[in-house]
TIMI-832655 format. One record per residue (C-alpha): residue number from 0; residue in one letter; x, y, z. Coordinates in nm, 2 decimals, always signed. Last residue first. Example, Ala and Ser with C-alpha at 12.3 -4.5 7.8 and 13.67 -1.06 7.14 Angstrom:
2
{1, S, {+1.37, -0.11, +0.71}}
{0, A, {+1.23, -0.45, +0.78}}
% end
This chain:
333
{332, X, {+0.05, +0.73, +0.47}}
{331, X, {-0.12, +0.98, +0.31}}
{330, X, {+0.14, +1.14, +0.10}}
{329, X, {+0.21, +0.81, -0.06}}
{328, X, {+0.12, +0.86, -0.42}}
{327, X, {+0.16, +0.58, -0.67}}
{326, X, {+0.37, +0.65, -0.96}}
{325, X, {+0.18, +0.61, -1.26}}
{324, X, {+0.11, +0.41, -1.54}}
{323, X, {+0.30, +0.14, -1.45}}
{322, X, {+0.77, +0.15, -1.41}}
{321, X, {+0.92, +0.01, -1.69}}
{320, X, {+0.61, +0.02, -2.00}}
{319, X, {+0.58, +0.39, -1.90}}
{318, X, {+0.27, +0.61, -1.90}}
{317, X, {+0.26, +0.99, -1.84}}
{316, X, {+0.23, +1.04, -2.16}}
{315, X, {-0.19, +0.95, -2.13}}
{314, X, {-0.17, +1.19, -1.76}}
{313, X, {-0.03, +1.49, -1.96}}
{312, X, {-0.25, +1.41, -2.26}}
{311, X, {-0.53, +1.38, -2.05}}
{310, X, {-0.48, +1.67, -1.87}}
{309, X, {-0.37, +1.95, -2.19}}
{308, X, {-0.72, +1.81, -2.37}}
{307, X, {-0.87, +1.90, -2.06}}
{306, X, {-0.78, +2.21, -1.96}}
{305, X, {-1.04, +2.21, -1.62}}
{304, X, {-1.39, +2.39, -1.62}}
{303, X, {-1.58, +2.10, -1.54}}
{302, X, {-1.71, +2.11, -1.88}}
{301, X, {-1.36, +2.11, -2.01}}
{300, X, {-1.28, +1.81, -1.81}}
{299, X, {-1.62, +1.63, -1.93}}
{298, X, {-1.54, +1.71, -2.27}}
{297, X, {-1.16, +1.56, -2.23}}
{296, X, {-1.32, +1.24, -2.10}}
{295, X, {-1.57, +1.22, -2.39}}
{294, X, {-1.33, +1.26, -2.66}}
{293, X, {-1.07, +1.01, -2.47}}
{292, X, {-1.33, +0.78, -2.49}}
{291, X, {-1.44, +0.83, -2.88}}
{290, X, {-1.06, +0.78, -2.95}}
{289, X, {-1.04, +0.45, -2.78}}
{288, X, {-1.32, +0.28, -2.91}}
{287, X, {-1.20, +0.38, -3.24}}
{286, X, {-0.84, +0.27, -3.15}}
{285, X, {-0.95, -0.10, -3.03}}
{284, X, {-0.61, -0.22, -3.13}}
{283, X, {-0.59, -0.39, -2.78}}
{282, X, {-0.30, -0.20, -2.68}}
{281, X, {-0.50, +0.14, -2.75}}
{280, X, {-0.79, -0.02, -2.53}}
{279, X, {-0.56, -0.08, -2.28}}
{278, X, {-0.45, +0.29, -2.27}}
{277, X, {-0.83, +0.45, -2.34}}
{276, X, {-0.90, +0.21, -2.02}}
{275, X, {-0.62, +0.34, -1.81}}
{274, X, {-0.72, +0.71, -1.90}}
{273, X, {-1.04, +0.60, -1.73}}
{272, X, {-0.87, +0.45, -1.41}}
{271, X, {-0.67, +0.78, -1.41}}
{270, X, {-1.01, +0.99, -1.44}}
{269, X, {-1.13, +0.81, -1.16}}
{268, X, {-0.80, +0.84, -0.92}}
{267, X, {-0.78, +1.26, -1.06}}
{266, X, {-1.13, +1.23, -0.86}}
{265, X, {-1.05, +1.10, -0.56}}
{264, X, {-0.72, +1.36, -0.52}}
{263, X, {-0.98, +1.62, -0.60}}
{262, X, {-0.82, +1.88, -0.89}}
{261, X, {-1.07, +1.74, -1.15}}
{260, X, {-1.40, +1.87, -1.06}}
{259, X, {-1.61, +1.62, -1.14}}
{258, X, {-1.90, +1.79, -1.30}}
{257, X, {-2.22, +1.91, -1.16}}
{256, X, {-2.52, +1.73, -1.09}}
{255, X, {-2.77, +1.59, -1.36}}
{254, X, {-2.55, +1.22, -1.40}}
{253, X, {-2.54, +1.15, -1.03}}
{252, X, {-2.20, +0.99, -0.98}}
{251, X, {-2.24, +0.73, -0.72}}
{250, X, {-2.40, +0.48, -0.95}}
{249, X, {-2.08, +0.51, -1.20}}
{248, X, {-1.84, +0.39, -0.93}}
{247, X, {-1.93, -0.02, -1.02}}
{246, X, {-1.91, +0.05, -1.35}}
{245, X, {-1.58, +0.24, -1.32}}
{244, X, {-1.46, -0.09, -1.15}}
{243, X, {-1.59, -0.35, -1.35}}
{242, X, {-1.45, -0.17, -1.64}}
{241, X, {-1.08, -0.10, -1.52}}
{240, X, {-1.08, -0.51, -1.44}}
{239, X, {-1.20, -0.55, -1.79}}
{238, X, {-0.94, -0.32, -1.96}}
{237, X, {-0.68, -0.48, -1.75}}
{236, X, {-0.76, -0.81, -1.83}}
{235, X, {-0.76, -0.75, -2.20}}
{234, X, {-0.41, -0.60, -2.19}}
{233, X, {-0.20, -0.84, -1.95}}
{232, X, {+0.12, -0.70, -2.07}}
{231, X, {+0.26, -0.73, -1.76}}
{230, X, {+0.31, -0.31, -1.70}}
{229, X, {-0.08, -0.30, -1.87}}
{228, X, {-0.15, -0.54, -1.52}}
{227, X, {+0.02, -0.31, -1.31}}
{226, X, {-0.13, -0.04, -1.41}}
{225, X, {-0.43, -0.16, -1.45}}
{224, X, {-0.38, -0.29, -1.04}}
{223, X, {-0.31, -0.03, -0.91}}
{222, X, {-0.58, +0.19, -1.09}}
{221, X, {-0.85, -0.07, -0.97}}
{220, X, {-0.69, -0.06, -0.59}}
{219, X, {-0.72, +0.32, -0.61}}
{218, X, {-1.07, +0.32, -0.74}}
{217, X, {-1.20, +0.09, -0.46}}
{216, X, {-1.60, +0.05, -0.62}}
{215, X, {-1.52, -0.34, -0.68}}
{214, X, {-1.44, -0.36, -0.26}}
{213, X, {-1.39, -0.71, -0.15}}
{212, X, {-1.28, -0.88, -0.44}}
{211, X, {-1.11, -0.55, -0.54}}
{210, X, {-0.90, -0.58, -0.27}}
{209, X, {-0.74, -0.91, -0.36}}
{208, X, {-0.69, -0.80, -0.71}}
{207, X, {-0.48, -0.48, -0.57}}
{206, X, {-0.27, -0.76, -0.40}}
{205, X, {-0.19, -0.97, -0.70}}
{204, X, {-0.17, -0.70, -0.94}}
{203, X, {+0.09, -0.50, -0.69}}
{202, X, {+0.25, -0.87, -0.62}}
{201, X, {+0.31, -0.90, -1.00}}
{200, X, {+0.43, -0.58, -1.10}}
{199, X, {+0.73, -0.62, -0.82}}
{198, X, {+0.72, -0.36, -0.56}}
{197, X, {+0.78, +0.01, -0.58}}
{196, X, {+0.48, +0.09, -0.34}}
{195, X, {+0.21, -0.24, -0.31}}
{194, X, {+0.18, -0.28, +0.06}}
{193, X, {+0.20, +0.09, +0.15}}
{192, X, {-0.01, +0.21, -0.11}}
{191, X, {-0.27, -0.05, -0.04}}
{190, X, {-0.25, +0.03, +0.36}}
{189, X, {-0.28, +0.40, +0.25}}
{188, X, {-0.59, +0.33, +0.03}}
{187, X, {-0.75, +0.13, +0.31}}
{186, X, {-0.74, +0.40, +0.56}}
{185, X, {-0.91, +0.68, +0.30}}
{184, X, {-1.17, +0.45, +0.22}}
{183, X, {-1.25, +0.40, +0.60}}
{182, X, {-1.29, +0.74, +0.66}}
{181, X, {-1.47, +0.78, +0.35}}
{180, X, {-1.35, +0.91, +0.00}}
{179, X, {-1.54, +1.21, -0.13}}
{178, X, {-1.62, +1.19, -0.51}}
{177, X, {-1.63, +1.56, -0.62}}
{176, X, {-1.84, +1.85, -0.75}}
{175, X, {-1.77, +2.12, -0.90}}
{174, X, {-1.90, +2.48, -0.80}}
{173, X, {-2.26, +2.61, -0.88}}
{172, X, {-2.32, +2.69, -0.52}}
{171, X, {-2.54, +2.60, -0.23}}
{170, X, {-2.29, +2.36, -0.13}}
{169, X, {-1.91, +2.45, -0.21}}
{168, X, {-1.69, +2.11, -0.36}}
{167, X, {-2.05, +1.97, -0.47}}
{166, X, {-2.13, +1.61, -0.33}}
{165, X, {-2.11, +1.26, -0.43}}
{164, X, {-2.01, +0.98, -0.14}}
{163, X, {-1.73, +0.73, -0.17}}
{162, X, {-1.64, +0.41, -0.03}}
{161, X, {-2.04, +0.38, +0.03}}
{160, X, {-2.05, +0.12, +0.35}}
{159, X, {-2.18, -0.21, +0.23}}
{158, X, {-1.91, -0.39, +0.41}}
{157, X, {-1.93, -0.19, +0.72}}
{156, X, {-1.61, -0.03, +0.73}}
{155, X, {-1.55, +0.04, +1.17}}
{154, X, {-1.28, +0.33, +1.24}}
{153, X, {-0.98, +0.22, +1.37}}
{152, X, {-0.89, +0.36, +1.75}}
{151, X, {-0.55, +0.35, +1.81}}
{150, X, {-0.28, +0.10, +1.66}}
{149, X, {-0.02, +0.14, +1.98}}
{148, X, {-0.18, +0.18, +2.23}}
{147, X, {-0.48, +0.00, +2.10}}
{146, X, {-0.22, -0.36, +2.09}}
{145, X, {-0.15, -0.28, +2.41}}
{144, X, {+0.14, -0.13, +2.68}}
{143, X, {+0.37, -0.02, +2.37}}
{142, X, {+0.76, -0.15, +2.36}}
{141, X, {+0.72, -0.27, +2.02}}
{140, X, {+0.74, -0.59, +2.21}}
{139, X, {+0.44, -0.48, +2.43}}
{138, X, {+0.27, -0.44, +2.06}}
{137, X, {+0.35, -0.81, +1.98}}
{136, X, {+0.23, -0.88, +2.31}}
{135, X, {-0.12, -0.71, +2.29}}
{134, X, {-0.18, -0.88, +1.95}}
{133, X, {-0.09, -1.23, +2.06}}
{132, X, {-0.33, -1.20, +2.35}}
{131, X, {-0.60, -1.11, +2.11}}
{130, X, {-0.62, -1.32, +1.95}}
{129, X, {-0.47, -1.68, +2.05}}
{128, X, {-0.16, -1.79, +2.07}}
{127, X, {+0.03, -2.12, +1.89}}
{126, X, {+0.38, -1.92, +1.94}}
{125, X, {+0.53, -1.89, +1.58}}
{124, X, {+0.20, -1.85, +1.46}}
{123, X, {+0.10, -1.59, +1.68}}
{122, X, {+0.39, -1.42, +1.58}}
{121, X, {+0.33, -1.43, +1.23}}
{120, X, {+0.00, -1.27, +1.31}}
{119, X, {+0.14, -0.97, +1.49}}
{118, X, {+0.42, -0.93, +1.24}}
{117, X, {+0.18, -0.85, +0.95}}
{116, X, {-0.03, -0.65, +1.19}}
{115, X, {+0.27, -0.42, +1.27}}
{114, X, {+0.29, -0.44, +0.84}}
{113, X, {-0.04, -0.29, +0.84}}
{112, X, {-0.02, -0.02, +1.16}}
{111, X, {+0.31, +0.16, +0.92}}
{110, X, {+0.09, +0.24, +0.62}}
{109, X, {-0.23, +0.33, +0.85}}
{108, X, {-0.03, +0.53, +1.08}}
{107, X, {+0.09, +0.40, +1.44}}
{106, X, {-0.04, +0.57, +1.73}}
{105, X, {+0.20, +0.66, +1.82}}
{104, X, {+0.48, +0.83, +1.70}}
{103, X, {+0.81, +0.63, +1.63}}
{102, X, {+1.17, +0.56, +1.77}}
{101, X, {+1.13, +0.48, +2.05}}
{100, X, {+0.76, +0.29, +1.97}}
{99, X, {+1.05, -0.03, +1.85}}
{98, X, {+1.01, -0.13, +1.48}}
{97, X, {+1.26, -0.43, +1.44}}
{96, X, {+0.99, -0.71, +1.36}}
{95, X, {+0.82, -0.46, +1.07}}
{94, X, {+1.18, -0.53, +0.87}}
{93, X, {+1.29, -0.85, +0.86}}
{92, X, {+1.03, -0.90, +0.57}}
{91, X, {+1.22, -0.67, +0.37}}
{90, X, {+1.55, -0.94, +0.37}}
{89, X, {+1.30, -1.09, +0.13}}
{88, X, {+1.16, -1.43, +0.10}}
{87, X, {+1.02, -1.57, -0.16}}
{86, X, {+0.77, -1.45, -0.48}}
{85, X, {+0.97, -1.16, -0.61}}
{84, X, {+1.30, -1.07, -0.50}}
{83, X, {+1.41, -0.74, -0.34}}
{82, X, {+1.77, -0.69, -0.41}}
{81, X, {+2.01, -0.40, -0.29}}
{80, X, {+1.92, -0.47, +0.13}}
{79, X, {+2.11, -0.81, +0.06}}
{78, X, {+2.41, -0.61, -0.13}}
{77, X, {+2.69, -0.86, +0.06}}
{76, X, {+2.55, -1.13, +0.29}}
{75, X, {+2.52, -1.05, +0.69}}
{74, X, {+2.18, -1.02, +0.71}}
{73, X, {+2.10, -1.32, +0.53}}
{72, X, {+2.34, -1.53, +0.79}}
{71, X, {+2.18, -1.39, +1.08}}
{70, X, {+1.84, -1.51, +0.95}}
{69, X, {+1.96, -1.83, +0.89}}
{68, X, {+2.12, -1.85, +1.22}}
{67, X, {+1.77, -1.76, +1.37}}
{66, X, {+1.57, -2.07, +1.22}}
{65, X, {+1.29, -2.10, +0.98}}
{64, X, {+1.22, -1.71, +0.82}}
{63, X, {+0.89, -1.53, +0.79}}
{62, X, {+1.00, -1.26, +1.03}}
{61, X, {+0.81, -1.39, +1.32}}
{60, X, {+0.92, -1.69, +1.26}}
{59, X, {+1.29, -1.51, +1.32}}
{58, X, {+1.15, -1.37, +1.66}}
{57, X, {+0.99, -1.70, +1.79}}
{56, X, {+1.36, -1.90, +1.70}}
{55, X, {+1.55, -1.64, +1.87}}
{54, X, {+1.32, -1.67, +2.21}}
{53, X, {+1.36, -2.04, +2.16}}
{52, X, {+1.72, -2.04, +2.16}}
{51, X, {+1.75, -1.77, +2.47}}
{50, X, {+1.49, -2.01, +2.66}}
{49, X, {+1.14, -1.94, +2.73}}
{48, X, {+1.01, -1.99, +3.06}}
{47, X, {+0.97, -1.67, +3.16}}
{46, X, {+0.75, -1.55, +2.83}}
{45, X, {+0.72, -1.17, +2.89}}
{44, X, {+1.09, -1.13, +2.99}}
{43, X, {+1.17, -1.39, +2.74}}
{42, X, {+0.99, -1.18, +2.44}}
{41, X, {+1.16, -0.90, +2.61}}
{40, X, {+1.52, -1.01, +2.51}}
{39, X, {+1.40, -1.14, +2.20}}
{38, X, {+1.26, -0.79, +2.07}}
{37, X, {+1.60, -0.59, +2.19}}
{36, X, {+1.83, -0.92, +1.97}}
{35, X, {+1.61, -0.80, +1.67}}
{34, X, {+1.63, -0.43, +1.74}}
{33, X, {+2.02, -0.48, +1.78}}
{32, X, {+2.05, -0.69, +1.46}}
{31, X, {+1.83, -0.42, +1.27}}
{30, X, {+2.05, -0.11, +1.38}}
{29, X, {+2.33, -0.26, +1.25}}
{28, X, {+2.19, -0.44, +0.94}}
{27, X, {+2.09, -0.05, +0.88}}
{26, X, {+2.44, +0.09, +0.95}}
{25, X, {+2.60, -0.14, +0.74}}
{24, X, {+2.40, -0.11, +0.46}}
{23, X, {+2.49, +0.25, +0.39}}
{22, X, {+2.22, +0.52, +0.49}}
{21, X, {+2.35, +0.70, +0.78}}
{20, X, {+2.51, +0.71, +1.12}}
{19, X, {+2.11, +0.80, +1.23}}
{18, X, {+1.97, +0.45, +1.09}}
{17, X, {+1.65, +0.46, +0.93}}
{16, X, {+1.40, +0.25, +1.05}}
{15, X, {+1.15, +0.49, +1.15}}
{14, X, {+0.88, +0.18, +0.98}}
{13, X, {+0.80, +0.46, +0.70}}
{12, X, {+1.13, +0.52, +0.63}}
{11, X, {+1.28, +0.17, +0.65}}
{10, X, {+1.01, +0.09, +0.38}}
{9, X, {+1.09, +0.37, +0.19}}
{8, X, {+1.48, +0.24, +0.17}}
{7, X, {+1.35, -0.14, +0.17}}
{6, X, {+1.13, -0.09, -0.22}}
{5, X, {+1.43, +0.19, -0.31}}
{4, X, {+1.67, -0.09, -0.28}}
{3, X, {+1.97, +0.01, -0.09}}
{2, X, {+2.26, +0.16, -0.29}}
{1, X, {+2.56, -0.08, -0.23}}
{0, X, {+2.89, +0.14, -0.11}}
% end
C-alpha cells in the first residue's frame, strides 16, 4: 500500500477528511469522489439551470483544475496522494472542495476556515459571482445555511493593532514577563501554520514573506520563514529578514521590566527567531558576532530564571538542513 504524503495526511485531518475504512488511498479517493459528486449535486440544486456538465466543470474550477475528466483522471492515478509537487497543481488542492459540515464542528477553526476561503474564491471565479453571494453558497455547499454559520464571528485586526502586548505573567509581582499574542495574532498564526505545515521550503518562504509585508512584528511568520530560507541556503536573507523582525518586536519589550520568561509559547517564538540569527550568522562565517549573541541570549534566560545555556543549545541542535529549524507547532489550529 502507498503511504500518503504527510503534507495531504494532516491536511485530510484537519479538513475531517479521513476516511473511516481507513488510511490507504483507496479509501480517501473514495470518500473524495463521493464528496465531489455530493457538492455538484447541490450546486445544481442551488443553480437550476445548471447542467450536470456544467455543475462538474464549476466543482473542478473550484479545485484549481480545467475540466472534470481531468480531475477524475488524477484521482485515479497510482501513489497521487504520495507526491506533493511544488509550484503546480496538487491532488491537495482537491481537498477543501470535499469538506461537508457532517462531518465537522462548526464553526470552522482558523486552520480549516482558510482553505474554506480558498475554495470560496475559486468558486466565485468559476461562476463570475459576486461577494458575498459566492461566500454564502460555497458554505450552503458545505451543507451550512451561510458563510457566518459556518466561519463564525472573526475578530476585526486593525492594521496598526499591537500583535503583541508586554506584561508580567502575575501582576503585582516580581514574576516574568511575557509577550502576549492578540486575538487576531493568535488567528493569523494558525492560518500560517496551516498553509505552510510540511510543505515545500519554497512556498513556506514564499508565504511567511507575504505576511511579513503586512505584519514585520509577526514572530511566527519571521521564524517560518528563517527557517525556511537557512533550509535553501539563502543565508544573508535570512539573517536580515530575522533582523527586521526582532527590530520591529524590540519596541514592545520594555527594557526596565522583567525578563521574558521563557516557557510562553510567544516567547520561545522570539528566542527561536534569535537562535535563527546566531544560526545564519554561523553560516555567514560571522562567528564573533555569533558568539557574543548567543552570550547575551543565554544571560537573558538565566536572568529570567530559565537554564539557559541547556535551552539554547537544545533549541541551536535542534536544527536540520532536511527538514528547517524547527517543526512548526499546530496545536492551535
Amino acid at each position: 500500500m502507498t503511504e500518503i504524503h504527510p503534507r495531504i495526511a494532516f491536511l485530510a485531518d484537519l479538513l475531517g477528511l479521513r476516511p473511516p475504512e481507513g488510511d490507504s488511498e483507496q479509501s480517501l479517493t473514495e470518500l473524495l469522489l463521493c464528496r465531489l459528486e455530493k457538492k455538484c449535486q447541490r450546486l445544481r440544486n442551488e443553480l437550476p439551470g445548471l447542467t450536470s456538465s456544467a455543475s462538474e466543470a464549476t466543482i473542478a474550477r473550484a479545485c484549481a483544475i480545467p475540466k472534470w475528466r481531468l480531475l477524475i483522471h488524477e484521482l485515479a492515478e497510482p501513489a497521487c496522494f504520495a507526491r506533493f509537487p511544488s509550484g503546480r497543481w496538487s491532488v491537495a488542492d482537491v481537498l477543501p472542495a470535499a469538506v461537508d459540515v457532517d462531518g465537522i464542528e462548526l464553526p470552522l477553526n482558523d486552520g480549516q476556515r482558510l482553505f474554506a476561503r480558498h475554495f470560496a474564491i475559486r468558486l466565485a471565479k468559476a461562476l463570475a459571482l459576486e461577494q458575498p453571494a459566492a461566500h454564502d453558497l460555497a458554505a450552503r455547499l458545505y451543507g451550512a445555511g451561510s458563510w457566518l454559520a459556518l466561519i463564525g464571528n472573526i475578530p476585526f485586526l486593525a492594521p496598526d493593532e499591537p500583535l503583541y502586548t508586554y506584561r508580567k505573567t502575575n501582576p503585582g509581582t516580581d514574576a516574568r514577563a511575557a509577550l502576549h499574542p492578540s486575538t487576531g495574532c493568535v488567528r493569523l498564526a494558525a492560518e500560517l501554520t496551516a498553509l505552510t505545515y510540511l510543505t515545500h521550503p519554497e512556498a513556506r518562504a514564499h508565504a511567511a514573506r507575504h505576511a511579513l509585508t503586512r505584519r514585520p512584528d509577526f514572530l511566527a511568520a519571521a521564524r517560518i520563514a528563517v527557517d525556511a530560507l537557512i533550509e535553501q541556503g539563502a543565508h544573508e536573507e535570512a539573517l536580515d529578514c530575522a533582523t527586521r523582525t526582532l527590530h520591529a518586536v524590540s519596541g514592545t519589550i520594555l527594557p526596565a521590566s522583567p525578563s521574558l520568561d521563557a516557557s510562553s509559547a510567544a516567547n520561545i517564538e522570539y528566542f527561536r527567531l534569535r537562535c535563527a540569527r546566531i544560526i545564519a550568522l554561523k553560516q555567514l562565517a560571522q562567528f564573533d558576532i555569533a558568539d557574543d549573541e548567543k552570550v547575551e541570549l543565554v544571560a537573558e534566560l538565566v536572568a529570567a530564571g530559565a537554564p539557559g545555556e541547556a535551552l539554547v543549545t537544545q533549541w541551536l541542535a535542534q536544527y536540520s538542513a532536511a527538514q528547517g529549524l524547527w517543526q512548526q507547532a499546530t496545536t492551535c489550529l
